[in-house]
GUROKE-428869 format. One line per field, with one value per residue (C-alpha): residue number from 0; residue in three letters; chain; z, y, x. Coordinates in nm, 2 decimals. Each point is the difference from the previous one (the first is absolute). Layout:
residues N
num: c(NUM/...)
residu: c(ALA/...)
chaine: c(A/...)
z: c(Z/...)
y: c(Y/...)
x: c(X/...)
This chain:
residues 273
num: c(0/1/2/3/4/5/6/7/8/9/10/11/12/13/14/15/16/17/18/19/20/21/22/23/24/25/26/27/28/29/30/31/32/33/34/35/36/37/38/39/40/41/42/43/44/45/46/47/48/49/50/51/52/53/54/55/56/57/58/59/60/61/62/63/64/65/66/67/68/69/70/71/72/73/74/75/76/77/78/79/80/81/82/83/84/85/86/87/88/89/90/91/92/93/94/95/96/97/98/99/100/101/102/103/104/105/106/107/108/109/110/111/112/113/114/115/116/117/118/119/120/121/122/123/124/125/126/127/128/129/130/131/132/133/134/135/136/137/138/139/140/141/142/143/144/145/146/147/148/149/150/151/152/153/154/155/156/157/158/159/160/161/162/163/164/165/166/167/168/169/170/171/172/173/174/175/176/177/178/179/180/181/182/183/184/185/186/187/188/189/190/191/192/193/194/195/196/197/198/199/200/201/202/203/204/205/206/207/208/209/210/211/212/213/214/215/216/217/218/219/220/221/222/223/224/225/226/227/228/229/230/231/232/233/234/235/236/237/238/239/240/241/242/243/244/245/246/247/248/249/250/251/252/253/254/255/256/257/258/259/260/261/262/263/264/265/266/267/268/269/270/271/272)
residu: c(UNK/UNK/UNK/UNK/UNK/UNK/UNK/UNK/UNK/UNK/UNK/UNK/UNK/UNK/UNK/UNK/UNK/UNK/UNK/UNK/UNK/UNK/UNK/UNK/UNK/UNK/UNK/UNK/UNK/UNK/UNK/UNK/UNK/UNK/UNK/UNK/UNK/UNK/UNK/UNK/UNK/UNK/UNK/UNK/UNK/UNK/UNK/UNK/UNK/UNK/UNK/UNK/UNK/UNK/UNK/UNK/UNK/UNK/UNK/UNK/UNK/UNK/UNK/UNK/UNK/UNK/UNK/UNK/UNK/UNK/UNK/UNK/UNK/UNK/UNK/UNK/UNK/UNK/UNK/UNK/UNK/UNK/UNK/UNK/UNK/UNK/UNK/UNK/UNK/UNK/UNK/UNK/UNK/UNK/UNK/UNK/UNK/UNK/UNK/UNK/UNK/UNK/UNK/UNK/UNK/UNK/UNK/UNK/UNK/UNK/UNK/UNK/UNK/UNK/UNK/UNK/UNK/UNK/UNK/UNK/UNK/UNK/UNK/UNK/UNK/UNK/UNK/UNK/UNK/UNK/UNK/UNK/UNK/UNK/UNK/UNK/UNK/UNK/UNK/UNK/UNK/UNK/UNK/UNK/UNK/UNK/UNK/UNK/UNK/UNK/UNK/UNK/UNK/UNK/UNK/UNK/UNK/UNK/UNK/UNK/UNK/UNK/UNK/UNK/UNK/UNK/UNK/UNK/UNK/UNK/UNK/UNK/UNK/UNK/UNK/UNK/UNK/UNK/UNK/UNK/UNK/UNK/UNK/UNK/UNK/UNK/UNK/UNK/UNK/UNK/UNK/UNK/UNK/UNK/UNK/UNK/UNK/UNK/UNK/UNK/UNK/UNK/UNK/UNK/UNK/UNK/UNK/UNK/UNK/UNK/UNK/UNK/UNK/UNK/UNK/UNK/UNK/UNK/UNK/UNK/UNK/UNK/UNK/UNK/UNK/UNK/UNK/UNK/UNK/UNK/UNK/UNK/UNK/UNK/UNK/UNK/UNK/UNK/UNK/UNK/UNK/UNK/UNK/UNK/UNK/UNK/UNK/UNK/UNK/UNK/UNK/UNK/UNK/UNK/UNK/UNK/UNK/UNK/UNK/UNK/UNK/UNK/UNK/UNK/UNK/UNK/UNK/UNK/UNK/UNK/UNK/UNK/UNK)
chaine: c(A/A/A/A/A/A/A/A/A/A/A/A/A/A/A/A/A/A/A/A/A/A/A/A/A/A/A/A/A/A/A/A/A/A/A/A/A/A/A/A/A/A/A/A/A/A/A/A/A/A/A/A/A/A/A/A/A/A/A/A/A/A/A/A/A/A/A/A/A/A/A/A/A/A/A/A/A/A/A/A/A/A/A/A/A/A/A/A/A/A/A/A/A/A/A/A/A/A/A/A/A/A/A/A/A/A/A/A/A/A/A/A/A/A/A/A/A/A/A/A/A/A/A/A/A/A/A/A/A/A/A/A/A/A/A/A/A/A/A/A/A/A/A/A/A/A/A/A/A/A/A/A/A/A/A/A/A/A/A/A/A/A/A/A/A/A/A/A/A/A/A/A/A/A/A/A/A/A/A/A/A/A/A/A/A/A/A/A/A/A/A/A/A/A/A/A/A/A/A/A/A/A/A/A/A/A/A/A/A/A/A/A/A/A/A/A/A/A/A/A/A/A/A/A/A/A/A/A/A/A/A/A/A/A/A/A/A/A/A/A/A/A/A/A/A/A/A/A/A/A/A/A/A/A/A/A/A/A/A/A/A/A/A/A/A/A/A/A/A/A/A/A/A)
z: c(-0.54/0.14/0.10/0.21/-0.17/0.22/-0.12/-0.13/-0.17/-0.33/0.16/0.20/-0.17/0.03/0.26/-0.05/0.21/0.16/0.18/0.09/0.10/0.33/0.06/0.19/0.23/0.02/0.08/0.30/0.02/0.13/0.19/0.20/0.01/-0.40/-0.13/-0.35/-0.33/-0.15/-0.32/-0.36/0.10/0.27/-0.24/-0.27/0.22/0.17/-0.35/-0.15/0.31/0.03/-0.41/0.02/0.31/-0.06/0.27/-0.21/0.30/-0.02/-0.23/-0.12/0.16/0.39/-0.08/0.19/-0.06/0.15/-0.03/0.23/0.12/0.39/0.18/0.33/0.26/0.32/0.08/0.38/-0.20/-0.32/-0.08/0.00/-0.38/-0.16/-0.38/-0.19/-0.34/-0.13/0.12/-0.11/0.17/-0.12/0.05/0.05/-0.28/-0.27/0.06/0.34/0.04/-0.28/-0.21/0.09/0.04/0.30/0.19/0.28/0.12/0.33/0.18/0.20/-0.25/-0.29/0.23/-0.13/0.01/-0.33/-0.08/-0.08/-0.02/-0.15/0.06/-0.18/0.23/-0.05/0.23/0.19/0.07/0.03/0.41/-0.01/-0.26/0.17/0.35/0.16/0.07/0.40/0.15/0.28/0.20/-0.06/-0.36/-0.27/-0.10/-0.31/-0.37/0.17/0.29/-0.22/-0.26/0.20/0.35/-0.11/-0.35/-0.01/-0.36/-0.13/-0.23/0.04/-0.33/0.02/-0.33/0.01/-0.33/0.09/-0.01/-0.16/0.33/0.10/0.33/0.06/0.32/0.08/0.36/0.16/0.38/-0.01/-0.04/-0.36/-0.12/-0.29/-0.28/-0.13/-0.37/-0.27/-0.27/0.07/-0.02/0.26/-0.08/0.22/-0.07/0.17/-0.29/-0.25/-0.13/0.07/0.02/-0.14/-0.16/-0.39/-0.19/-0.26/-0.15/0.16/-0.06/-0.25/0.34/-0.07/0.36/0.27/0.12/0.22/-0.22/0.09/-0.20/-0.01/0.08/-0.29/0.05/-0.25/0.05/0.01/-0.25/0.00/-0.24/-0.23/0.00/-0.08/-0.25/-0.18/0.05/-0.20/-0.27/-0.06/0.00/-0.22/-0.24/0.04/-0.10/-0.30/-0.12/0.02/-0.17/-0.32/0.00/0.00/-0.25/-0.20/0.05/-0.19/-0.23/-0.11/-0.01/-0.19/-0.20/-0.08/-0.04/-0.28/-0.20/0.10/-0.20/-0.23/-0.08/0.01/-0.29/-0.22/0.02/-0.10/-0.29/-0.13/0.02/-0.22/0.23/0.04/0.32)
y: c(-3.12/0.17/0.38/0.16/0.39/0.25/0.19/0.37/0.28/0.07/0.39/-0.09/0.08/-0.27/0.06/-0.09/-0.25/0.33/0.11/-0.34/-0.26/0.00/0.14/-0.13/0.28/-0.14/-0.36/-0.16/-0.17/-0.29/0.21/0.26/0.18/0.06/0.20/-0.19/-0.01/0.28/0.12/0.03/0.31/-0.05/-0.25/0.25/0.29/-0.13/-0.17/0.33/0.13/-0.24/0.04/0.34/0.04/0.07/0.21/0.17/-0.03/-0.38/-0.24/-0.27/-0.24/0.21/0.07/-0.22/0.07/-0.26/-0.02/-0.19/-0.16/-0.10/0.30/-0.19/0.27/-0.15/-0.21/-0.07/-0.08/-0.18/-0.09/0.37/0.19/0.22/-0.03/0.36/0.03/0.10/0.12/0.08/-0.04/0.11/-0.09/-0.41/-0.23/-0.03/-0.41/-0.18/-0.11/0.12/-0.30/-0.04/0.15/0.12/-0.19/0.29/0.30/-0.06/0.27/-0.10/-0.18/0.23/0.28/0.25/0.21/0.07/0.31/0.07/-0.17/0.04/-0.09/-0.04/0.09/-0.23/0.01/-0.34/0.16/0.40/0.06/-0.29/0.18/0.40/-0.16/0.07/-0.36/-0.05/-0.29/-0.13/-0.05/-0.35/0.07/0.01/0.39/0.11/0.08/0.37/-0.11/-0.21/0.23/0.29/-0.13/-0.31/0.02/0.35/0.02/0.30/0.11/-0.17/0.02/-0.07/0.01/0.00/-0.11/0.03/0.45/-0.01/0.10/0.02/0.07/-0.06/0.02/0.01/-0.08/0.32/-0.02/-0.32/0.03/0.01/0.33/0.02/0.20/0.33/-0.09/0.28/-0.23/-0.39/-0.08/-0.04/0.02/-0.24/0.18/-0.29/-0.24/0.28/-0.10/0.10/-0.15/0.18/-0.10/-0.02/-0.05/-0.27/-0.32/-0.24/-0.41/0.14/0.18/0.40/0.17/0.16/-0.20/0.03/-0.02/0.13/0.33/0.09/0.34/0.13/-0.04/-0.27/-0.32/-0.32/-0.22/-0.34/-0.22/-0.05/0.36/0.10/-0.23/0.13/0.35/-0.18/-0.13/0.35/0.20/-0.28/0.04/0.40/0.03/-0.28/0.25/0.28/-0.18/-0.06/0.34/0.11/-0.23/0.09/0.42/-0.11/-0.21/0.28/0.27/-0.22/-0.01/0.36/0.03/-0.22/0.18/0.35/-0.14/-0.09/0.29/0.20/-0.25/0.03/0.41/-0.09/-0.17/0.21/0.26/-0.21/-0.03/-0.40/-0.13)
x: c(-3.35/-0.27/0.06/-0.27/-0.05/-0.15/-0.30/0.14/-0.23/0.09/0.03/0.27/0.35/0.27/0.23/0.39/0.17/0.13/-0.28/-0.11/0.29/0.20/0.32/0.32/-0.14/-0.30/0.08/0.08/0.37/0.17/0.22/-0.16/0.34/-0.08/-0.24/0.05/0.26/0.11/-0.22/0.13/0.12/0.23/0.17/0.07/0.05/0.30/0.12/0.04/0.14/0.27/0.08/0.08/0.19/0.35/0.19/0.32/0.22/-0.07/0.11/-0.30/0.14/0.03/-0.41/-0.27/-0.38/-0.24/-0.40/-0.22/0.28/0.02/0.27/0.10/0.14/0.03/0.29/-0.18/-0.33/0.17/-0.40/-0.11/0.01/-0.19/-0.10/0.03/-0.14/0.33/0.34/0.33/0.34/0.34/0.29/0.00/0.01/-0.29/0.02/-0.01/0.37/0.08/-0.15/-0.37/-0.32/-0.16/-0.29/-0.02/0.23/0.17/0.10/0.25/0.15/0.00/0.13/-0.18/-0.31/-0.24/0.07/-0.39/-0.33/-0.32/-0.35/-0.28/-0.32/-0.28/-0.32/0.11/0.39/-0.03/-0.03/0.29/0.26/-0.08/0.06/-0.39/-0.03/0.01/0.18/0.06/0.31/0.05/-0.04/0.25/0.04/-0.18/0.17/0.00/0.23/0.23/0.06/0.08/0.13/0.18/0.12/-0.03/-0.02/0.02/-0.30/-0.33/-0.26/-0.37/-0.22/-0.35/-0.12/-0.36/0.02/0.39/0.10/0.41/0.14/0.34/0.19/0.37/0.21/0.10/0.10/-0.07/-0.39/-0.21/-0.06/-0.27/0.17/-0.21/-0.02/-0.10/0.00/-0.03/0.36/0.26/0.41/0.25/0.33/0.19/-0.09/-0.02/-0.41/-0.33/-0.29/-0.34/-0.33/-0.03/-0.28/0.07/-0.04/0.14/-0.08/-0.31/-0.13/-0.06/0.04/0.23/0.31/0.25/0.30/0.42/0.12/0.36/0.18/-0.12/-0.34/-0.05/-0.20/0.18/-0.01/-0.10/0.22/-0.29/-0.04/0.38/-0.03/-0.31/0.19/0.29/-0.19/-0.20/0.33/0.16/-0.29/-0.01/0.34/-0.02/-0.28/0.24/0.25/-0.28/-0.10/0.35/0.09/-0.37/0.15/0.30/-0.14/-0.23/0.33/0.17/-0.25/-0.10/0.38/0.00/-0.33/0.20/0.29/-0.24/-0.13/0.31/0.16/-0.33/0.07/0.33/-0.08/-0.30/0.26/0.23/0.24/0.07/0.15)
């Protein structure tokens, strides 16, 4: 097949596919109400979220954590939901009647409100997720007015992973108040975690997530994780266990040419044992 080249001086560095193909943001969609998919990392952002978020007052099975997943919270407007990045809500079963997975979160069937949410600003979503998006009356309310005036959930997380920003805001008198953070990480005594940014690997990816720590201040490990940890204190203390068997082997030893030696003086002083 013939492919057309364009002409480029030999000067000219290559450029990467990242300075020269299209977005999502970019690109026009189907749906106007959608600015496009979620990139690679809004799917392992929320993953890691959602695998180490585990409330102590909760048992696994009481813990829900959903990521772009459609939130429907109006019982008068059963068509109307919003779609967080990720959230979490306690207390209500892990499986949808107790047996299946979840294709969406009802509200007024589940009963109950996430207990937070997080979003993941993006150029095409950020005026949308702080609530500077104007709308008009006949308009559904904006993720703003849902979270805070309808489910009234009680801490709301945006992450900017374009400057490693974190805001976090939490209900008081029934209105968001933006939390004063000295270091990015924000404790929820009511669930007993925190949520903070840590710089790791995570999925072969170096960089700052948002990841749960427990009252101790520790991160959360994944299961992977807790497993590696396993297998490296399994192995630490089977090296212990040689060196401490290598120590005795070696005292035993020496105690053996000591009584050596001490029958040799014997007998060189004629004195047979």
């Amino acid at each position: 097949m013939f492919r057309f080249k364009y002409p480029v001086e030999q000067s000219d560095p290559p450029l990467s596919p990242r300075e020269t193909l299209p977005t999502m943001y970019d690109l026009p969609s189907e749906n106007p109400e959608e600015p496009g998919l979620p990139d690679e990392f809004h799917d392992l952002q929320p993953e890691l979220l959602r695998r180490t978020f585990c409330p102590r007052p909760y048992f696994p099975d009481q813990v829900f954590a959903g990521s772009d997943i459609n939130l429907y919270y109006d019982v008068h407007h059963q068509n109307r939901y919003k779609r967080p990045d990720w959230f979490g809500a306690v207390g209500v079963p892990r499986l949808y009647d107790g047996h299946d997975l979840r294709m969406s979160y009802v509200i007024w069937q589940e009963g109950v409100s996430p207990f937070v949410v997080v979003e993941l600003l993006s150029p095409g979503t950020e005026k949308e997720d702080l609530g500077e998006t104007e709308r008009d009356a006949n308009q559904p309310p904006g993720k703003w007015e849902v979270y805070e005036q309808i489910l009234r959930i009680p801490y709301y997380v945006v992450f900017n992973r374009y400057n490693d920003q974190l805001r976090a805001f939490s209900l008081q008198a029934g209105n968001y108040q933006e939390l004063e953070l000295n270091e990015p990480k924000i404790w929820m005594p009511d669930i007993e975690l925190g949520l903070g940014l840590w710089q790791g690997v995570y999925d072969g990816l170096d960089r700052l997530w948002l990841r749960w720590y427990d009252a101790d201040g520790n991160w959360v490990l994944t299961e992977e994780e807790a497993a590696q940890r396993q297998a490296e204190a399994a192995q630490r203390q089977a090296e212990a266990s040689q060196q401490q068997l290598e120590k005795e082997r070696q005292r035993a030893e020496e105690a053996e040419r000591r009584a050596e030696e001490l029958a040799q003086r014997l007998r060189d002083l004629g004195i047979e044992l």
